[in-house]
C-alpha positions in Angstrom: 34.3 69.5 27.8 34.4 67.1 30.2 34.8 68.5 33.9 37.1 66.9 37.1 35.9 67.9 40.8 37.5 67.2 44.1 37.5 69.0 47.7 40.7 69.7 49.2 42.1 72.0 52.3 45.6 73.1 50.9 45.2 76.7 49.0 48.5 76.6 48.9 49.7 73.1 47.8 46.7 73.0 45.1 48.2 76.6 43.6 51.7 75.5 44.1 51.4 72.4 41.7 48.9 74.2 39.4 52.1 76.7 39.2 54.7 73.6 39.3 56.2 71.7 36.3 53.5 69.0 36.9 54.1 65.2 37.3 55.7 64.7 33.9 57.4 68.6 33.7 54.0 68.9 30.8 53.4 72.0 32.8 54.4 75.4 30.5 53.4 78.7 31.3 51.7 78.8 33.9 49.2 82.1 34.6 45.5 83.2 35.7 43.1 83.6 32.4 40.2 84.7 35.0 38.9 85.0 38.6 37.2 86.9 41.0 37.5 91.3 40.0 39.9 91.8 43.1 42.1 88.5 43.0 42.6 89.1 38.7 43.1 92.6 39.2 45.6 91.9 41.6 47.6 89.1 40.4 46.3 88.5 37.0 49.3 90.0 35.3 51.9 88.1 37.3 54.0 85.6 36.7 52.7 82.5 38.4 55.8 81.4 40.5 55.6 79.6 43.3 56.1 83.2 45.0 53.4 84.4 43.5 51.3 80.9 43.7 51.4 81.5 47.5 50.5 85.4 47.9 47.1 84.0 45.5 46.7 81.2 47.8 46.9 83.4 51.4 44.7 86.1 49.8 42.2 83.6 48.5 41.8 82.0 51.6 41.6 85.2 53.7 37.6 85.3 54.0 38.1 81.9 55.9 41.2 83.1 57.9 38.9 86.5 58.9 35.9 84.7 60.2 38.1 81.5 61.6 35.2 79.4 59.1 36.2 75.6 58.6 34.3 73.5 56.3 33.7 70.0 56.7 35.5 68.4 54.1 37.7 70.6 53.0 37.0 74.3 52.0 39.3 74.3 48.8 36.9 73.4 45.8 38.9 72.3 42.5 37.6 71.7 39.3 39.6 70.9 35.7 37.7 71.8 32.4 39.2 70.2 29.7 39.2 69.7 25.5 39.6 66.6 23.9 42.3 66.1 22.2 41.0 66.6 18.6 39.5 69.8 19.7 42.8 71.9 19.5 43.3 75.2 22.0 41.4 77.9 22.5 42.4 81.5 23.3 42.8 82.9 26.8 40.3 84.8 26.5 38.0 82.4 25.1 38.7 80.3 28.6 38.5 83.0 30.6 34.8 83.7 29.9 33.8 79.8 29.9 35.2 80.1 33.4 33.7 83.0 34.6 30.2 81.5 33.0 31.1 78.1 35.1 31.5 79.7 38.3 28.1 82.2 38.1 26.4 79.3 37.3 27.9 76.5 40.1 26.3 79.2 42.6 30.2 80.6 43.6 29.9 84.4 42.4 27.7 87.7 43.7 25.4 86.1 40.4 23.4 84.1 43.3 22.4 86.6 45.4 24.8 86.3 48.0 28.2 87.7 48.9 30.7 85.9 46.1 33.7 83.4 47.0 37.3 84.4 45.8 38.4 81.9 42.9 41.3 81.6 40.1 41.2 79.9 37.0 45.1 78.5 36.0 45.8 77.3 32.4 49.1 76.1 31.9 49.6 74.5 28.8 48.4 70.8 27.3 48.0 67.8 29.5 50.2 64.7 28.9 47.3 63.6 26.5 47.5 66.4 25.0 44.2 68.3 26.2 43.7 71.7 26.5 42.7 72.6 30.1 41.8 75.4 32.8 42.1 74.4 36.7 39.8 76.8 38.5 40.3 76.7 42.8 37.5 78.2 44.6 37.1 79.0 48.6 34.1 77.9 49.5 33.7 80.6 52.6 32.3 83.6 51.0 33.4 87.4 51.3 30.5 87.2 54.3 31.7 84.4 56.1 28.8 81.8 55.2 29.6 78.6 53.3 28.8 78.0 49.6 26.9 75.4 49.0 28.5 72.3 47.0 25.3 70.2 47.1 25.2 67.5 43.8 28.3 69.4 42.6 29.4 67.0 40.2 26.2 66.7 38.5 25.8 70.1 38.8 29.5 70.5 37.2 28.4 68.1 34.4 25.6 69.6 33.5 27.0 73.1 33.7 29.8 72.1 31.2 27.2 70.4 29.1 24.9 73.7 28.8 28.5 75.8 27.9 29.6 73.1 25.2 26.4 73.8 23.4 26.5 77.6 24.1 30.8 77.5 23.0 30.1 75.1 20.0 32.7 72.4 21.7 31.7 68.9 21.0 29.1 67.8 23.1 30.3 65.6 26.1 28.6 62.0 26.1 25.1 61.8 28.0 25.4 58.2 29.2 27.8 58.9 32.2 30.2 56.5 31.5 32.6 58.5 33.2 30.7 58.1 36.4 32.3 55.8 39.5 36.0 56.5 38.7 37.6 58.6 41.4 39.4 61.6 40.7 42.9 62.3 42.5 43.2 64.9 45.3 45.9 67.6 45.9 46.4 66.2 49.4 47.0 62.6 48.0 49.8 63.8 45.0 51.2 65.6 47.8 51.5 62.3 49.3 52.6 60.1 47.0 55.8 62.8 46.6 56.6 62.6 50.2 56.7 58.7 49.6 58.1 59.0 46.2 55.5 57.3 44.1 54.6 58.4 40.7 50.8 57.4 41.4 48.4 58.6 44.2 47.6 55.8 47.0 44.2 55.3 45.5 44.8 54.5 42.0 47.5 51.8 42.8 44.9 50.7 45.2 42.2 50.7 42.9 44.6 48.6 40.2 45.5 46.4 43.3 41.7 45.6 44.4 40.3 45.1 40.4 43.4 42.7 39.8 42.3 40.4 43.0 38.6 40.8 42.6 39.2 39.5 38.9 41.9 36.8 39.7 39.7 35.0 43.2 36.9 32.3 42.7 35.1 33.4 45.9 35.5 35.8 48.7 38.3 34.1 50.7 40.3 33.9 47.7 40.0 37.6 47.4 41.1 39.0 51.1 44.2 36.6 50.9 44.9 38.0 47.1 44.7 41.6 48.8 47.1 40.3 51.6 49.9 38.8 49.0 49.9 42.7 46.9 51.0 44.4 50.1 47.6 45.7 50.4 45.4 46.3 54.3 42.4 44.9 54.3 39.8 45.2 56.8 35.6 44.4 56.6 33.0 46.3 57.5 30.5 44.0 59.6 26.3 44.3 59.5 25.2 46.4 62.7 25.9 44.2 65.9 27.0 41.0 63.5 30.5 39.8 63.6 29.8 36.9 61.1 27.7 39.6 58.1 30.4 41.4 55.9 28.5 44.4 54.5 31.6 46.3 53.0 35.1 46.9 52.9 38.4 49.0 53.1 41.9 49.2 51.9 44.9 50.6 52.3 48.7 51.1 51.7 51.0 49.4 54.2 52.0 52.6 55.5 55.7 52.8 56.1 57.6 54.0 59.8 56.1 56.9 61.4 52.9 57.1 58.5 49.3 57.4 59.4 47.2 54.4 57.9 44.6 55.9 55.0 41.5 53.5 54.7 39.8 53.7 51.4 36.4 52.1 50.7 35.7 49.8 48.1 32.8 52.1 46.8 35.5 55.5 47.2 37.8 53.9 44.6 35.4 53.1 41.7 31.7 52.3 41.8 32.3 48.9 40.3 34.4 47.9 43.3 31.9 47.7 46.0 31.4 44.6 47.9 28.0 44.0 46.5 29.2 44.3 43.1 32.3 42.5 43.5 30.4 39.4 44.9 28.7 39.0 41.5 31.4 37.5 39.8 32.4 35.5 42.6 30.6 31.6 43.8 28.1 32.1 45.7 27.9 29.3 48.5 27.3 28.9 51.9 31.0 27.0 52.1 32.3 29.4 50.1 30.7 32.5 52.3 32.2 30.8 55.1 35.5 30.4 54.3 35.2 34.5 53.2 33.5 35.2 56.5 37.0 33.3 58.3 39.6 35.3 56.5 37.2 38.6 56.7 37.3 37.7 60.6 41.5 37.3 60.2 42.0 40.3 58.9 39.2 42.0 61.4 41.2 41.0 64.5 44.8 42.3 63.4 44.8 44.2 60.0 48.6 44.5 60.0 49.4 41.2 60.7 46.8 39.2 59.2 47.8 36.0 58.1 45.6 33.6 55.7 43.2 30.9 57.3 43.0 28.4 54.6 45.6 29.2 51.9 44.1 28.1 48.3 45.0 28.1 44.6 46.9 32.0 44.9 49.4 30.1 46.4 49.9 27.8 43.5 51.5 27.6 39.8 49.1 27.1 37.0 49.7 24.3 34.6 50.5 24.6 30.8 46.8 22.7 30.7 45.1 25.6 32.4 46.9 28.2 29.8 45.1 26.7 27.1 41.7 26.1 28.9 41.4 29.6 29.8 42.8 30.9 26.7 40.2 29.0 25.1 37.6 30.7 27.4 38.9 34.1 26.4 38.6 33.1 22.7 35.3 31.5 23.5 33.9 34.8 25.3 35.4 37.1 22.0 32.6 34.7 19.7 29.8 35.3 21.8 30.0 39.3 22.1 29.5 39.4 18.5 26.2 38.4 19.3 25.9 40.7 22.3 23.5 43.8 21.7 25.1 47.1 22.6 23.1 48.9 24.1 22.9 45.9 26.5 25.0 47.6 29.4 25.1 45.3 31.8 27.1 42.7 29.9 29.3 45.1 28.5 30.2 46.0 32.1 31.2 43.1 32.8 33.1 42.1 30.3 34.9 45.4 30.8 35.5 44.8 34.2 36.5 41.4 34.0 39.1 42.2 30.9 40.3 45.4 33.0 40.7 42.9 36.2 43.1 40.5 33.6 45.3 43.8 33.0 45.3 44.8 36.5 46.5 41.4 37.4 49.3 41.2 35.2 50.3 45.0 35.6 50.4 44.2 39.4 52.7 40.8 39.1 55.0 42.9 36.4 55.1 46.5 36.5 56.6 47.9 39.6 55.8 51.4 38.3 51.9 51.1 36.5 52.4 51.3 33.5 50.9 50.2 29.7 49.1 47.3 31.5 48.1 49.4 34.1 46.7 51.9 31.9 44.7 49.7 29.4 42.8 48.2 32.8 42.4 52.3 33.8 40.8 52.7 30.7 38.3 49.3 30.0 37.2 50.0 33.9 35.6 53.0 32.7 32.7 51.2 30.8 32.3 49.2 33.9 31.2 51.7 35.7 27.1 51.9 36.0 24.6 52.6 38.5 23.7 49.0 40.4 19.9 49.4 39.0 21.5 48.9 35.7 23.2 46.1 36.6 20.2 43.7 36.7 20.1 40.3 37.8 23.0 37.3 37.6 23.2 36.4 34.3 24.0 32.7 34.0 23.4 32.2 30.6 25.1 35.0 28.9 28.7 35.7 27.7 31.2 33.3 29.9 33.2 34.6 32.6 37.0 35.1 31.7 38.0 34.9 35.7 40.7 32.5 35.1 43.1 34.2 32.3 43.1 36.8 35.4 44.2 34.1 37.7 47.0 32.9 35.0 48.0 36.9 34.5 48.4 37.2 38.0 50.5 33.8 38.6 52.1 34.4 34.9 55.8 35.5 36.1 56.0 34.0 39.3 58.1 30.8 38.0 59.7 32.6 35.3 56.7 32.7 32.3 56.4 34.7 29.0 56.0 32.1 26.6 54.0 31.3 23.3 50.8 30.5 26.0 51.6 33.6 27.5 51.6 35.8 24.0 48.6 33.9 22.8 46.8 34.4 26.0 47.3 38.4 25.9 46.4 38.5 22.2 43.1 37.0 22.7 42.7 40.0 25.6 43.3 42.4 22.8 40.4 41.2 20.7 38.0 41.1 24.1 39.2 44.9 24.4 38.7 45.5 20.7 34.9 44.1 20.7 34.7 46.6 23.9 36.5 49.4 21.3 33.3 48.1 18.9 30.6 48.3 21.0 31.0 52.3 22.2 31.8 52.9 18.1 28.5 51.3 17.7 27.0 53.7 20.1 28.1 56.7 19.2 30.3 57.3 22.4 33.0 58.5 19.8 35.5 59.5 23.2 35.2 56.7 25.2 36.3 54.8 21.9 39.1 56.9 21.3 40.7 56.4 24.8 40.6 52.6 24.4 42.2 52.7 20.9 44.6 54.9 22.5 45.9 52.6 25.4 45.6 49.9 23.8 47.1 50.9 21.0 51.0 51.7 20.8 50.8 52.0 24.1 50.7 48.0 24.6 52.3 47.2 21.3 55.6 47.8 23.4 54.2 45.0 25.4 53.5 42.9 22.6 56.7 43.7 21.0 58.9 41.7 23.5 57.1 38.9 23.4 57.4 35.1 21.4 56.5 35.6 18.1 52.9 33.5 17.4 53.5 31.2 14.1 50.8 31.9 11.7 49.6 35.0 13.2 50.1 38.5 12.3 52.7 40.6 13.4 50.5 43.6 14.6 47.7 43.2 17.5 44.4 43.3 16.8 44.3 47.0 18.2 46.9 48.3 16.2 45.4 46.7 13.0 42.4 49.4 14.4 44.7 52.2 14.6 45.6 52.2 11.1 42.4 51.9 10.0 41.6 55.2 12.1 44.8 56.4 10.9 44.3 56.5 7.1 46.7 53.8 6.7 49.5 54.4 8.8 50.3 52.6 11.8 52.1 53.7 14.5 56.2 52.7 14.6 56.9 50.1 16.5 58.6 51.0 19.5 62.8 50.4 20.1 62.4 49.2 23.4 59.7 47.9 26.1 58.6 49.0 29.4 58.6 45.2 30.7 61.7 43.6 31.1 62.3 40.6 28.6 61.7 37.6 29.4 59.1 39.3 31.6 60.5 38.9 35.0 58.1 39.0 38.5 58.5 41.8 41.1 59.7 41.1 44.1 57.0 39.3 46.3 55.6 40.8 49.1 56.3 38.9 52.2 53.2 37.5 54.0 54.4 36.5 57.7 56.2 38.2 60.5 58.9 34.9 59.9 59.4 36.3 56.0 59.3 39.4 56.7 62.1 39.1 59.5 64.0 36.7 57.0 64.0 39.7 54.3 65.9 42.3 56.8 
């Protein structure tokens, strides 16, 4: 049962989309299975329309209204529990008392000692993937007036939901937190993205946007101006009283007439993306930490209208030599994991993270809507995402680095690609994510397998399948060949049609002066 926590300040909007159709109308049924005696006696027999979402919301928030309470950060706690797949539905009732055992336990009920907080659990059918779920929205000011606390509440939550797994006889969610680092999506930012009319929250297509440059640059420099041609705001975050020191980052959508800017950290979109981490993968020179210290400095003194210092190879078309080099180090790289141990998490991080950045760059040139390639990055980012202490020392002797198949995906459509380079390239990318696939099979991380073999699966076989047929190879990707096998047999059909346009076209660049951008209106 893996559990999903984020603060919040809407009541209402979190209740209103719990009782919505949801993003994809998956949403059926919506009702209360639990919640605090007065709010379930109260409403638990309702329908749960949007009415009836708001009159919950108001009442649950009237202990904060009473005594005029705010909470920094939010006072609306939300937490998803949620099946795998495989683990089929259980009852209301069966839900209801997991819920009410989740919130004695998190500290949130008269259980503690202290006056309780009013709280709802919501189910409302299966997710997209097909998971059975509860949402369960807690005020955080109690009956009293006093705050609950939320200190460590996710790995409180975690370890909560691994104590009621055991307790329920649900399969046992995996101990080596390699869902840790990736961030979960707010009310506030779906609300958002609607009012812009984006199917995906600012911080995911942020998160895709950052992963696809940090994978595609040779250095620093390379990186800010990759950030700069995706559309993305980028400003640093200098040492105490240093102007020449970057010690972090942030990002942000280029907000649109009459919109306030929202800065995200590196660290706030995934763990893997902080600047420390980053900068392993990238040369480490004094030239080179110059030239990232001058565009660091550009961006500084004007976010919005940044423009590059020293424009380098983002700017330029790759030759047909470099899509057989770097295929070659993709194919290279594939060899060597066979030798890699495991259990030896570092490397697998970041090979994941590398292979997930290859993805990102190619769903960011190609897919104006994330989607496949966006998902298969989503997915391999997870296993990148361990504590620094794990991370251990530069490794210049291990498994190669596959940087520059991220550079070719990100250039790959910009002079009209998908060729026979192209299809070979992206195969060899499958076989990297399929030793990935291997590795958490080999460690018993049965989940984190299954999500891979998932996106990767049919998913990007509609990718696959408008692309130039390889002579000599087989029809079916390497990941699909792995889906039958876990299939008994039977692979998946082959889809009609492809989310990619065919030949794979590029998205309209993004322009990078005040002169283009003038040009374009």
């Amino acid at each position: 049962m893996m559990p999903n926590v984020t603060r919040g300040d809407r009541m209402g909007g979190l209740l209103s989309y719990l009782a919505g159709e949801g993003r994809s109308n998956e949403h059926t049924e919506p009702h209360l299975v639990n919640g605090d005696s007065a709010t379930f006696t109260f409403f638990g027999d309702s329908e749960l329309a949007p009415s009836t979402a708001l009159a919950i919301a108001k009442h649950l928030d009237e202990p904060r209204t009473a005594f005029g309470v705010e909470v920094n950060g939010g006072h609306v706690w939300h937490a998803s529990l949620s099946l795998r797949a495989e683990e089929g539905q259980l009852t209301d009732e069966h839900w209801a008392t997991i819920a009410e055992q989740f919130v004695d336990r998190m500290g949130f009920t008269a259980a503690s000692g202290k006056a309780g907080c009013r709280w709802v659990a919501v189910r409302h059918g299966l997710s997209k993937a097909g998971n059975d779920h509860i949402h369960i929205a807690v005020n955080l000011v109690r009956e009293d007036g006093t705050k609950a606390s939320i200190h460590h509440d996710y790995s409180r939550a975690q370890s909560i939901a691994r104590e009621l797994e055991q307790e329920h006889g649900l399969q046992l969610l995996e101990a080596r937190g390699s869902d840790m680092g990736m961030r979960g999506e707010r009310p506030g930012e779906r609300a958002s993205a609607e009012r812009r009319g984006d199917d995906t929250v600012a911080s995911v297509r942020l998160e895709r946007s950052v992963r696809a440059a940090a994978a595609a640059s040779v250095d620093e420099g390379e990186f800010v101006r990759r950030l700069h041609q995706a559309g993305v705001v980028v400003r640093p975050r200098f040492a105490a009283n240093r102007d020449d020191v970057v010690a972090g980052y942030s990002v942000a959508m280029r907000p649109r007439d009459g919109e306030q800017i929202v800065w995200y950290g590196g660290g706030r979109l995934a763990r893997d993306l902080t600047l420390p981490r980053l900068r392993e993968g990238w040369e480490d020179s004094p030239a080179a930490a110059q030239a990232g210290v001058n565009e660091w400095q550009a961006t500084w003194r004007n976010p919005m209208r940044y423009r590059p210092v020293a424009p380098g190879r983002e700017q330029q078309a790759p030759g047909a030599e470099l899509w057989r080099e770097y295929t070659d180090q993709v194919t290279q790289l594939r060899d060597q994991l066979s030798a890699v141990d495991p259990t030896d998490r570092a490397t697998w991080a970041r090979v994941a993270r590398e292979t997930s950045g290859a993805f990102a760059a190619w769903s960011q040139r190609v897919e104006a809507t994330p989607g496949p390639l966006a998902d298969a990055s989503r997915t391999l980012a997870r296993t990148s995402q361990i504590r620094a202490r794990d991370v251990g020392r530069r490794n210049t002797t291990g498994p190669r680095s596959i940087a520059g198949a991220a550079n070719l995906l990100a250039m790959a459509t910009t002079h009209g690609q998908g060729t026979q380079a192209e299809a070979m390239l992206f195969r060899q990318l499958m076989r990297t994510a399929q030793a990935i696939y291997s590795m958490h099979q080999a460690v018993d991380e049965s989940r984190r397998a299954a999500e891979i073999r998932n996106a990767l699966g049919s998913r990007l076989d509609a990718v696959r399948a408008r692309m130039p047929e390889l002579v000599g190879v087989a029809a079916e990707s390497p990941m699909t060949e792995t889906l039958r096998q876990a299939t008994g047999g039977q692979a998946p059909a082959r889809p009609a049609g492809s989310p990619l346009p065919t030949p794979l076209t590029p998205r309209p660049q993004v322009p990078t002066t005040p002169t283009e951008r003038g040009a374009q209106r």
